[in-house]
C-alpha positions in Angstrom: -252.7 77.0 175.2 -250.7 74.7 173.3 -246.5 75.2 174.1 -243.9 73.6 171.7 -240.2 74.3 171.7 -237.5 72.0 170.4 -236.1 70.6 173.8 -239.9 69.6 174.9 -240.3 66.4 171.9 -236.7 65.6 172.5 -238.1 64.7 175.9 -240.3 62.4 177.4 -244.0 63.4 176.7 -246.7 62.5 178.7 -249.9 62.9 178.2 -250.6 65.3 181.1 -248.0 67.7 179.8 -248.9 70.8 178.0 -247.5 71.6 174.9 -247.0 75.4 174.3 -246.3 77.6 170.8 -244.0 79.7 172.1 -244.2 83.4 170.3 -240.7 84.4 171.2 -238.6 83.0 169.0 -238.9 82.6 165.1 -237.9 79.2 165.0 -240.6 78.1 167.3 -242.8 80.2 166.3 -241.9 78.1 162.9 -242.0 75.0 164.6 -245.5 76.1 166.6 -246.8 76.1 162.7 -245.8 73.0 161.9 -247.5 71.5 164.9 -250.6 73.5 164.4 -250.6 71.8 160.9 -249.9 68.5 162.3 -252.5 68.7 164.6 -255.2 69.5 162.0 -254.0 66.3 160.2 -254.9 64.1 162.6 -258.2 62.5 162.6 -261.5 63.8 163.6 -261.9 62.2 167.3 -258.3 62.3 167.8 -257.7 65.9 166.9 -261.1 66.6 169.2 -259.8 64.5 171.8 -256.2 65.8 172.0 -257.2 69.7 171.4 -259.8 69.3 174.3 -257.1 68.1 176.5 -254.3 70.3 175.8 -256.3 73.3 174.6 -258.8 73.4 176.7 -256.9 71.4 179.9 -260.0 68.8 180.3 -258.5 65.8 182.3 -259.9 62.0 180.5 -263.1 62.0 182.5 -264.5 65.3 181.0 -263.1 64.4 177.8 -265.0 61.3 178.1 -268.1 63.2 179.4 -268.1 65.6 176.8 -267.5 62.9 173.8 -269.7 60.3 175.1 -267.1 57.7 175.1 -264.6 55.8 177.6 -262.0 56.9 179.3 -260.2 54.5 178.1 -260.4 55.7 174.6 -260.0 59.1 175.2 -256.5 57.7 176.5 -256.2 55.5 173.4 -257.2 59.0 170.8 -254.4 61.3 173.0 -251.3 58.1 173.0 -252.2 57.5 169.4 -252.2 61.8 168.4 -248.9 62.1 170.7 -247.1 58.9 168.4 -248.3 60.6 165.7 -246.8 64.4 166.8 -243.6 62.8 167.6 -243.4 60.6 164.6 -244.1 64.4 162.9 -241.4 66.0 164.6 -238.5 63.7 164.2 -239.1 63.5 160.5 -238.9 67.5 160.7 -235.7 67.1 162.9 -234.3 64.8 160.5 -235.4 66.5 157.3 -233.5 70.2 158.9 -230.4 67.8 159.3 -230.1 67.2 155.7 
């Protein structure tokens, strides 16, 4: 289950923290969209890799079992995805400024 609401990327995010779409409030319902579309424009392994850890709650090993690759880059794919969902957000949160 994937949890997003607007304090959580004004935050430090780690990569063990689960991100949430929250159904209770339009605007992160709104903002649980956007992510969802962010996430589906990240490439193929990362978007695997990322999904299986925060949709699915598999810690780097499994991830790593399950893809047939390092753990090491399965922590590369879910840094890389992260930089990329915050670089999302802030241009969101700048863009609603305007």
């Amino acid at each position: 289950k994937l949890i997003v609401n607007s304090d959580l990327m004004n935050n430090e995010l780690t990569y063990t923290q689960p991100i949430q779409f929250s159904e209770s409030h339009s605007d992160d319902n709104e903002l649980g969209k956007k992510f969802r579309i962010w996430i589906d424009t990240l490439p193929e392994r990362q978007k695997e890799t990322f999904e299986l850890s925060r949709f699915e709650g598999l810690d780097h090993r499994e991830i790593a079992d399950v893809l047939k690759i390092s753990t090491k880059t399965v922590n590369n794919h879910i840094v890389a995805a992260l930089q990329y969902l915050r670089n999302c957000y802030e241009t969101h949160q700048n863009e609603e400024k305007k």
